[in-house]
C-alpha positions as CSV (number, residue, x, y, z in Angstrom):
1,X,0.0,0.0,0.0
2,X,1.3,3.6,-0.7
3,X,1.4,6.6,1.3
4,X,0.9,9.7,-0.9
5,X,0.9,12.5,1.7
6,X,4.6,12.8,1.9
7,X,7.8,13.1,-0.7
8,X,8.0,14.3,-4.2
9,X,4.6,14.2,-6.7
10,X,5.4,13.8,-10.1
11,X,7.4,10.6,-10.1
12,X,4.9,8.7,-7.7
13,X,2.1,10.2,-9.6
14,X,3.4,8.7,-12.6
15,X,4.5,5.3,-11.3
16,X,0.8,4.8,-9.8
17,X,-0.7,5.9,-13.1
18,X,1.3,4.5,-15.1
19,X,0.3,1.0,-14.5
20,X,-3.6,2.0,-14.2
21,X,-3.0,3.0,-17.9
22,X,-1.9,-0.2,-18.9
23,X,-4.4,-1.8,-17.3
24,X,-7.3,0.2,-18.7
25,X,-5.8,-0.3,-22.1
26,X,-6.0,-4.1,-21.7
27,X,-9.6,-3.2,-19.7
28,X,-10.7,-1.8,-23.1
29,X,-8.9,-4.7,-24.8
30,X,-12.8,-6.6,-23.5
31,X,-14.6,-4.7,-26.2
32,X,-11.8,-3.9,-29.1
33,X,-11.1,-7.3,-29.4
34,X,-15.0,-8.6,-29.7
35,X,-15.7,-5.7,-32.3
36,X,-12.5,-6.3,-34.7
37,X,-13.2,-10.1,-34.4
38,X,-17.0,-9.7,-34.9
39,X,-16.7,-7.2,-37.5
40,X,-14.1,-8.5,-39.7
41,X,-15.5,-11.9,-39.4
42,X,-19.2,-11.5,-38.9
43,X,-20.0,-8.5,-40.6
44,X,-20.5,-4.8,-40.3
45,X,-24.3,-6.5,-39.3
46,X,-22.6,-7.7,-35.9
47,X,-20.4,-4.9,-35.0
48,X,-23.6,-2.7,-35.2
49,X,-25.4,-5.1,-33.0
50,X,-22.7,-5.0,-30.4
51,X,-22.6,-1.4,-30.7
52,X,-26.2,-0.9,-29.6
53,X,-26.3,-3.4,-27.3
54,X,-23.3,-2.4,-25.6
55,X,-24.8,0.9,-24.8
56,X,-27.8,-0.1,-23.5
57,X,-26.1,-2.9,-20.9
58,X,-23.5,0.1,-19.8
59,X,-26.8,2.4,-19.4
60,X,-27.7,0.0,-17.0
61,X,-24.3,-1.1,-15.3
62,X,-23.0,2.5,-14.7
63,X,-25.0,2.8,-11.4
64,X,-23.0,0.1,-10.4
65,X,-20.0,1.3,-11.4
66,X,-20.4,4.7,-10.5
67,X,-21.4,3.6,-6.8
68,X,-18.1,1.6,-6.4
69,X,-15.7,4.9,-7.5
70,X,-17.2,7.4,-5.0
71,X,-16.7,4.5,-2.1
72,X,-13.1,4.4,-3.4
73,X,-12.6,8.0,-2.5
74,X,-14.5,7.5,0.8
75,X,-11.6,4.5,1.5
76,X,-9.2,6.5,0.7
77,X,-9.2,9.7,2.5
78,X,-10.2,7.4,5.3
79,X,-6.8,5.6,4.2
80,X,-5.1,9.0,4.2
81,X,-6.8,9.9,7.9
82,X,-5.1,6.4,9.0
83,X,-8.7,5.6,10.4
84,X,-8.5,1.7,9.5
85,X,-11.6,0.4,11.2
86,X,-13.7,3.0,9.4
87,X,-12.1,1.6,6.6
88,X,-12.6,-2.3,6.6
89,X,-16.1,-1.1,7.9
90,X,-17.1,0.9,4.6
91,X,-15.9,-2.5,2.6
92,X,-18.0,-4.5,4.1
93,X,-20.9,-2.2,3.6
94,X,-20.0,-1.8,0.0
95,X,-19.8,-5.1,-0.8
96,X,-23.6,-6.0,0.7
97,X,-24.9,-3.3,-1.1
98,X,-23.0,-3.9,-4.4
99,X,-24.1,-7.5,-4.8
100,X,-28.4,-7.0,-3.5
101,X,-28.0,-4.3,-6.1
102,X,-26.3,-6.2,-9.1
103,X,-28.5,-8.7,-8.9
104,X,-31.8,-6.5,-8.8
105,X,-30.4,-5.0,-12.2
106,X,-29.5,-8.1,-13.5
107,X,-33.0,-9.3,-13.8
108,X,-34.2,-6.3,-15.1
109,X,-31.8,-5.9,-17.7
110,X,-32.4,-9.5,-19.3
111,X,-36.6,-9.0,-19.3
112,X,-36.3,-5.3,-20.4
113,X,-33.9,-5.8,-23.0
114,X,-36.0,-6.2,-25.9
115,X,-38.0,-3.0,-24.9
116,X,-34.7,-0.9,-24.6
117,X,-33.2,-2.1,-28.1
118,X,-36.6,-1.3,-29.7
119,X,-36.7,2.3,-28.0
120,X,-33.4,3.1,-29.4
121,X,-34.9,2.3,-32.6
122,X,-32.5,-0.8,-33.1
123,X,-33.0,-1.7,-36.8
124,X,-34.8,-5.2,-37.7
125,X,-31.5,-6.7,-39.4
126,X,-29.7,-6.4,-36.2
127,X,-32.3,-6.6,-33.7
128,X,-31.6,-10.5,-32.7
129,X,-28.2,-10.4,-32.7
130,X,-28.3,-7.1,-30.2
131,X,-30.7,-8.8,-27.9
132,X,-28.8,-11.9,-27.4
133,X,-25.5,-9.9,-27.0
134,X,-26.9,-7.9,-24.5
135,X,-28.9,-10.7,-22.5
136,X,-25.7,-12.4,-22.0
137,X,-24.0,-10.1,-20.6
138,X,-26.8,-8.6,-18.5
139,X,-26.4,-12.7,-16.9
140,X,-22.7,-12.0,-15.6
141,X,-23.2,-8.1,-14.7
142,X,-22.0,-8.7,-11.4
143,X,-18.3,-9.6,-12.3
144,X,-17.1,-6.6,-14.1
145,X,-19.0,-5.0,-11.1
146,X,-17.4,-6.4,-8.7
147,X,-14.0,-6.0,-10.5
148,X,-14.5,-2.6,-10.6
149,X,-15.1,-2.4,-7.0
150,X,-12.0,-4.4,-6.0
151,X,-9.5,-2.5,-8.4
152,X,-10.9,0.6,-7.2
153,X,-10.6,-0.2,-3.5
154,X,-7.2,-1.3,-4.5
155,X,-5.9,1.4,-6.2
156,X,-7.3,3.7,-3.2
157,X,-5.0,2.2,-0.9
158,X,-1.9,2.9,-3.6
159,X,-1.8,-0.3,-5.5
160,X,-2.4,-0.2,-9.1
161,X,0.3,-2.8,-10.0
162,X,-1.5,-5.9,-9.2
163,X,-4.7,-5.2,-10.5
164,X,-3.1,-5.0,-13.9
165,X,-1.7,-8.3,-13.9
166,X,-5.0,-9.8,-12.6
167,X,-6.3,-7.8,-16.4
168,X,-3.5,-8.9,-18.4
169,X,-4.3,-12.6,-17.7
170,X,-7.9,-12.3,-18.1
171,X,-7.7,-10.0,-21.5
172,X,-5.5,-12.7,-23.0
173,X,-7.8,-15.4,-22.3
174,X,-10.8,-13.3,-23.0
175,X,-9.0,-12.4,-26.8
176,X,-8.0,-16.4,-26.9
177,X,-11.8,-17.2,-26.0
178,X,-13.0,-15.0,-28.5
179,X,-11.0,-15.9,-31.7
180,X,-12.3,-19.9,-30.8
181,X,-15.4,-19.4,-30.1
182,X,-16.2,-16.9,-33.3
183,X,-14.0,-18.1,-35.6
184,X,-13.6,-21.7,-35.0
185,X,-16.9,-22.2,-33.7
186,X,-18.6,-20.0,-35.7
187,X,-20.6,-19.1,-32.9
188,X,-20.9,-14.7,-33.7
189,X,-21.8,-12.2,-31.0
190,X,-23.0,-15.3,-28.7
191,X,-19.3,-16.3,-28.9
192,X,-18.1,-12.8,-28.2
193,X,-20.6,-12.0,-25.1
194,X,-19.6,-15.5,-24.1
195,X,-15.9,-15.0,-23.8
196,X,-15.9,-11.8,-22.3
197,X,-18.1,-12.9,-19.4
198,X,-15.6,-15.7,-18.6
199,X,-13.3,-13.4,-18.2
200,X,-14.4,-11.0,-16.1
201,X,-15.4,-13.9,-14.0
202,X,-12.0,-15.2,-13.8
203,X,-10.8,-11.3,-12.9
204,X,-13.4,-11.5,-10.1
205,X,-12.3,-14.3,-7.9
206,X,-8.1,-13.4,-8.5
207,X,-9.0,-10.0,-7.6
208,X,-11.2,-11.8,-4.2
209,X,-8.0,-14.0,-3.9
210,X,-5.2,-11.4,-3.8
211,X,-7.0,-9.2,-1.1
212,X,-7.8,-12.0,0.7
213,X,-4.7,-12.7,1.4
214,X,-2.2,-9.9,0.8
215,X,-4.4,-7.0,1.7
216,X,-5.5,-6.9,5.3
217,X,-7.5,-3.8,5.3
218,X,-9.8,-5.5,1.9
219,X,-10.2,-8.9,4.2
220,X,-13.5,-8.6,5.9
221,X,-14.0,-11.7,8.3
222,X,-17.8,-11.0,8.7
223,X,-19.9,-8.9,6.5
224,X,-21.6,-6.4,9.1
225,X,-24.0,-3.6,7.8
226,X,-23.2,0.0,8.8
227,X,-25.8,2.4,8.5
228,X,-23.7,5.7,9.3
229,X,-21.3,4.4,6.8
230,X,-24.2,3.4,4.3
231,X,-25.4,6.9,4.2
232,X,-21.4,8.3,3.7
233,X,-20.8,6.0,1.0
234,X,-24.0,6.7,-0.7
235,X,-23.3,10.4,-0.6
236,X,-20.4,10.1,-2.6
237,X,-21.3,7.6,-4.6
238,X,-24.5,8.8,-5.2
239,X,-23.4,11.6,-7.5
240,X,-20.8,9.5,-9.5
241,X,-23.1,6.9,-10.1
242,X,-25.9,9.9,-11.6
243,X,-23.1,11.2,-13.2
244,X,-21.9,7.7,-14.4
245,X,-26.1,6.9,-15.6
246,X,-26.2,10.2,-17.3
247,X,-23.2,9.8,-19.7
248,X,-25.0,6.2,-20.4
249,X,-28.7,8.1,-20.7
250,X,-27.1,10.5,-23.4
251,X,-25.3,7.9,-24.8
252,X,-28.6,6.1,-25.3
253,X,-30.1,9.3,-26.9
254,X,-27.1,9.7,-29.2
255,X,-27.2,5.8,-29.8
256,X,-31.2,5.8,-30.6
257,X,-29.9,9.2,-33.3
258,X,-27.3,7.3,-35.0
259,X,-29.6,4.3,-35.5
260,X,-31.6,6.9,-37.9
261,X,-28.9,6.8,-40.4
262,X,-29.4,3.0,-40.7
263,X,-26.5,0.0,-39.7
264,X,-23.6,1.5,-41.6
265,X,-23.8,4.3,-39.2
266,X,-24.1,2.4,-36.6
267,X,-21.1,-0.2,-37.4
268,X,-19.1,3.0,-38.2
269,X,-19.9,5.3,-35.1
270,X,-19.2,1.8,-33.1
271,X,-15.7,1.5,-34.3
272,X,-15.0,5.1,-33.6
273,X,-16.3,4.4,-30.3
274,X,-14.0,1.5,-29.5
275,X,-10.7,3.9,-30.9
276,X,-12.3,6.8,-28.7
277,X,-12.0,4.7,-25.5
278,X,-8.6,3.9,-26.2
279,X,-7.6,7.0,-27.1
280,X,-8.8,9.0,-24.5
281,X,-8.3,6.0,-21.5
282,X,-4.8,7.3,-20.4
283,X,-6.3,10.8,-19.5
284,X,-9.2,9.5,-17.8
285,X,-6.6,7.1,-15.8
286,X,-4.4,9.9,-14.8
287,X,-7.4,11.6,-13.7
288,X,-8.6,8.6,-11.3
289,X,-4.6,8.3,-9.9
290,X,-5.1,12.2,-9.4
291,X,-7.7,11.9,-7.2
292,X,-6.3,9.7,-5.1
293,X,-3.5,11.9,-4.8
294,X,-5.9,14.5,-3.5
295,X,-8.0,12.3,-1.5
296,X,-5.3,11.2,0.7
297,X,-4.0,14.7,1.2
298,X,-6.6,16.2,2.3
299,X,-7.6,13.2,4.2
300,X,-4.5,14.1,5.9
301,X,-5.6,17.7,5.7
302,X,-2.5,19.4,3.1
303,X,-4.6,20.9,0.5
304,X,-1.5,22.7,-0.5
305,X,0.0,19.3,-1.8
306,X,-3.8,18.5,-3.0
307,X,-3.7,21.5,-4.8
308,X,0.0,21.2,-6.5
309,X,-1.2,17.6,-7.2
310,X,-3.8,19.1,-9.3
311,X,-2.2,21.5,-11.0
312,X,0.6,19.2,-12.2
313,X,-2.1,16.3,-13.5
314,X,-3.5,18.8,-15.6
315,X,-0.4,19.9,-17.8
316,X,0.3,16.0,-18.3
317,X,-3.1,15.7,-19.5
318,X,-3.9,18.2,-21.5
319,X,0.2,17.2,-23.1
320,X,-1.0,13.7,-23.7
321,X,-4.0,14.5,-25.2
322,X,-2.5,16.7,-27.5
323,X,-0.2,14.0,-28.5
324,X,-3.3,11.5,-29.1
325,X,-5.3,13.6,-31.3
326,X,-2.2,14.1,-33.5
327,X,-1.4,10.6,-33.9
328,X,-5.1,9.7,-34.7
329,X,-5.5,12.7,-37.0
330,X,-2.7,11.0,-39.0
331,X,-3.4,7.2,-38.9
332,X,-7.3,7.9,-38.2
333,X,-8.7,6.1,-41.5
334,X,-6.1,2.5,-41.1
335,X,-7.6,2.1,-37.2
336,X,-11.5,2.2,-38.5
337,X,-10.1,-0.7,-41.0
338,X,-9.2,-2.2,-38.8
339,X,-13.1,-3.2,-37.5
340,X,-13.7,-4.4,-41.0
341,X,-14.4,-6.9,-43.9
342,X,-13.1,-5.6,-46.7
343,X,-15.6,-8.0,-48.5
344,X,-18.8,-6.7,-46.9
345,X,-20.6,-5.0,-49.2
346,X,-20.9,-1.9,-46.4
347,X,-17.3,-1.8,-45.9
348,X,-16.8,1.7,-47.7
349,X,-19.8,3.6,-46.7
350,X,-18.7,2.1,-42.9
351,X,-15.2,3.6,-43.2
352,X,-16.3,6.8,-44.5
353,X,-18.9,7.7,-42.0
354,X,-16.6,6.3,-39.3
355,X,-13.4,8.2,-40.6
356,X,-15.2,11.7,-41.1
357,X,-16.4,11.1,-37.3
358,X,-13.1,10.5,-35.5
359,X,-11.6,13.1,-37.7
360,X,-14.1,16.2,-36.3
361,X,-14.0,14.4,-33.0
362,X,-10.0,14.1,-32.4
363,X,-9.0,18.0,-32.8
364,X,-10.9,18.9,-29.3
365,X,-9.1,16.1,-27.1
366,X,-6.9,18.9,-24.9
367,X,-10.9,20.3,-23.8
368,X,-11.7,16.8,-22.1
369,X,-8.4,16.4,-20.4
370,X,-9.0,19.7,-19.2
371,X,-12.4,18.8,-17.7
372,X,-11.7,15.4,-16.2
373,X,-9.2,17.4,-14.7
374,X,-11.2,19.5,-12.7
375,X,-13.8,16.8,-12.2
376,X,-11.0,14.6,-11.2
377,X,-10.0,17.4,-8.4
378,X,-13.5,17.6,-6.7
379,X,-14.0,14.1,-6.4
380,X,-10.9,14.1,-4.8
381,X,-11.7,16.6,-2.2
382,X,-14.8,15.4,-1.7
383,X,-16.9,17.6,-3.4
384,X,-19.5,15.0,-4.8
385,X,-22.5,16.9,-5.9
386,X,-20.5,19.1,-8.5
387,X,-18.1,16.2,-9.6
388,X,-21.8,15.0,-11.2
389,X,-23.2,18.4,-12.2
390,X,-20.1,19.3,-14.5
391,X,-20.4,16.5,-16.9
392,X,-23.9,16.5,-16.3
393,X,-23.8,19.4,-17.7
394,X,-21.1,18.6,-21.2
395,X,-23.5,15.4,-21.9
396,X,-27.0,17.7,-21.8
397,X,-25.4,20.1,-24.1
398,X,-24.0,17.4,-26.4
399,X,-27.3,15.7,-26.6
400,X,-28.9,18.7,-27.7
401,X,-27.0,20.4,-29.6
402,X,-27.2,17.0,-31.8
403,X,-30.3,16.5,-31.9
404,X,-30.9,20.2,-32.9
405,X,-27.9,19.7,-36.0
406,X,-29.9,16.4,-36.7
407,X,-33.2,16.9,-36.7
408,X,-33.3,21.1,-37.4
409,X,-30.4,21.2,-39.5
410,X,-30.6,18.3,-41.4
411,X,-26.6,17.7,-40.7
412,X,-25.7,14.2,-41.4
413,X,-23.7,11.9,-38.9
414,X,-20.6,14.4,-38.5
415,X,-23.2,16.5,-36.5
416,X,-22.5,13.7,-33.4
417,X,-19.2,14.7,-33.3
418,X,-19.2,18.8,-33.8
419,X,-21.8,18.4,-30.7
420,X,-18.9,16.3,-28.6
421,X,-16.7,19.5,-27.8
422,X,-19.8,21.8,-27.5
423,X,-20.5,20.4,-24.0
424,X,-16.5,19.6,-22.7
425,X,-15.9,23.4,-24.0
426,X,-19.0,25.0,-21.4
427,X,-18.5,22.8,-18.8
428,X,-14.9,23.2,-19.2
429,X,-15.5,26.7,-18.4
430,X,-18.1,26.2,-15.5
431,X,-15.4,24.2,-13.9
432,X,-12.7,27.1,-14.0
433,X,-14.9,29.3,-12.4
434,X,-16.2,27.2,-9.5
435,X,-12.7,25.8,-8.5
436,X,-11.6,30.2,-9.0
437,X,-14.3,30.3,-6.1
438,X,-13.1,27.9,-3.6
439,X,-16.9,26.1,-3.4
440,X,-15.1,23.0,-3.3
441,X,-13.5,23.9,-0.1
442,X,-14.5,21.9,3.5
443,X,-16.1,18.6,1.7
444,X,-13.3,16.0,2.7
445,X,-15.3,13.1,4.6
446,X,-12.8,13.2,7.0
447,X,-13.3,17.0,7.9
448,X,-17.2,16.6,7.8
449,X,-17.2,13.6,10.5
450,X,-14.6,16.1,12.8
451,X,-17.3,19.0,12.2
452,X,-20.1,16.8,12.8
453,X,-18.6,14.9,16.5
454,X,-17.3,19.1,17.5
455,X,-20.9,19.6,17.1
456,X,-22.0,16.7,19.0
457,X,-19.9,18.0,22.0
């Protein structure tokens, strides 16, 4: 475990995030790998499908996965504060709630699934395949939850290294399951949904394993139920799960407008998509080792150190993401190729649509890294509520401003992307100015439970 209130910044910073990076990259590897392999050898049919369905299952998932980051920064300022009972005690609540709740969703994701695809206005070629896809992995949504929740409890205690070697394994065997059970078997996006369940299965009980016996504070004997701590970790994971729900909800709208320009739209956005993950995963890593730079600080109460922490994140990321949309703005057009079948009759119309896309997209990277940077910061601190309102925010812009290009305008499919930096650019903004104000200030869990047992006495 690492202690990131004392010493130098940039190197540690670094050497956490560096292997968080790698393991996102192979995290992403999940759905890269399924859309090259069901696209090239499928058709641009499947890799639509996918593409659909995969939005709908993370519309439902990102509750989930929202709850388990905003009890990571609980852990760790409680980590930070050296309060180690608290601790063990918020992982054990976590972990009760996580799984009643997982398995709630799971049954209504598999009976609503049909309804969702045909409100997104899923088009009949694809419709089957999308509902299968999506219905198996709706059966196995508990393991990449409960992944999440264990690499994020991990990494709040300063270990990202093992995590990614729990990823590696499982992305290999996930990539090796897939190319069987598609090719060889011939069994499509059943084969792909398949394969990538196993895997996160696997992940699950390494991930169980390695805390279980090399991380004390992650071994709970006896799950107990804490309702002081329920109510803590809901308020800070509250927001990042809405804020987590509403980047799936506008997904959805954007997903149900791209399905009006029929499948090669669809199998083109969806590659696009799968690049854009990869491209802008780094930043978004940096920004989750960032805040647990600045959770433990001022769980330790140095907001000076939070605050250089901060500053010094930022320049990295806005660097790197310069650096990205460069290199994509050059090889753009060979990546989308990469998704597809030369043979399929589609195959042109899907690479123009997708190339024209990520080119509009690409040029406006440095404006994201510049708002997960700030949104980064206030989790950190604690400041919960506005970590969800900012992006809140980017996405209800974005969804409108395409629907209005769309719909008004009568602008074709590039109109999805023009709309993408329209919301990072305002909320962007609307970040500069709140952090300028200090409204973040006095929202570390650690400071609130001191204010509230002063008050007590």
């Amino acid at each position: 475990m690492k202690d990131f209130t004392e010493g130098k910044i940039s190197k540690p910073l670094i050497g956490f995030a560096a292997p968080m990076v790698v393991g996102n990259l192979f995290q992403q590897l999940y759905s890269i790998v399924d859309a090259i392999v069901v696209g090239r050898y499928v058709g641009g049919g499947a890799l639509a499908a996918i593409g659909v369905s995969m939005s709908a299952v993370m519309f439902i998932v990102a509750t989930l996965i929202g709850l388990t980051t905003g009890a990571s920064i609980v852990i760790s300022q409680f980590f930070g504060a050296k309060q180690f009972d608290r601790l063990k005690s918020a992982v054990s609540v976590s972990i009760i709630f996580m799984a009643g709740l997982s398995v709630v969703l799971t049954v209504l994701g598999v009976i609503f699934a049909p309804y969702i695809l045909r409100l997104l206005n899923t088009d009949p070629e694809i419709f089957d395949d999308a509902l299968l896809y999506m219905r198996i992995l709706m059966s196995g949504v508990i393991f990449p939850v409960f992944y999440n929740m264990y690499t994020a409890y991990l990494r709040a205690l300063g270990d990202s290294k093992r995590p990614l070697y729990i990823l590696i394994f499982t992305v290999i065997l996930s990539g090796v399951l897939t190319l069987y059970l598609v090719i060889y078997q011939g069994l499509g996006v059943t084969g792909a949904a398949v394969s990538t369940i196993f895997a996160q299965f696997v992940a699950v009980i390494l991930c169980f394993l390695y805390s279980r016996r090399y991380v004390p504070l992650l071994r709970v004997e006896k799950l107990k139920f804490d309702v002081e701590l329920f109510r803590l970790i809901i308020k800070y994971g509250a927001p990042a799960a809405v804020q987590m729900s509403l980047v799936s909800l506008a997904g959805l709208f954007i997903t149900g407008l791209i399905n009006m320009f029929g499948p090669a739209a669809m199998a083109g956005i969806t590659a696009v998509m799968r690049i854009d993950q990869l491209a802008i995963m780094p930043v978004s890593t940096l920004s989750m080792a960032m805040s647990t730079f600045v959770a433990q600080n001022m769980g330790a109460d140095k907001e000076d150190r939070a605050i250089r922490c901060f500053k010094i994140s930022m320049v990295y990321m806005v660097l790197f993401a310069v650096f990205v949309s460069v290199v994509l703005m050059i090889f753009g057009d060979n990546l989308v190729s990469l998704f597809l079948n030369q043979n399929d009759v589609g195959s042109a119309e899907i690479l123009r649509i997708g190339t024209n896309y990520l080119n509009r997209m690409v040029i406006f990277y440095f404006m994201f890294a510049i708002l997960f940077s700030f949104n980064a910061f206030f989790r950190g601190v604690g400041d919960a509520k506005i970590a969800m309102v900012f992006p809140a925010i980017s996405l209800s812009i974005r969804t409108i401003a395409a629907y209005v290009m769309v719909l008004l305008l009568g602008m074709g499919p590039e109109a999805l992307a023009w709309s993408i930096p329209m919301g990072w650019g305002v909320s962007g903004f609307l970040s500069w100015i709140y952090y300028k104000k200090r409204r973040w200030a006095g929202k570390t869990a650690t400071q609130k439970i001191g204010n509230d047992s002063e008050s007590e006495n």
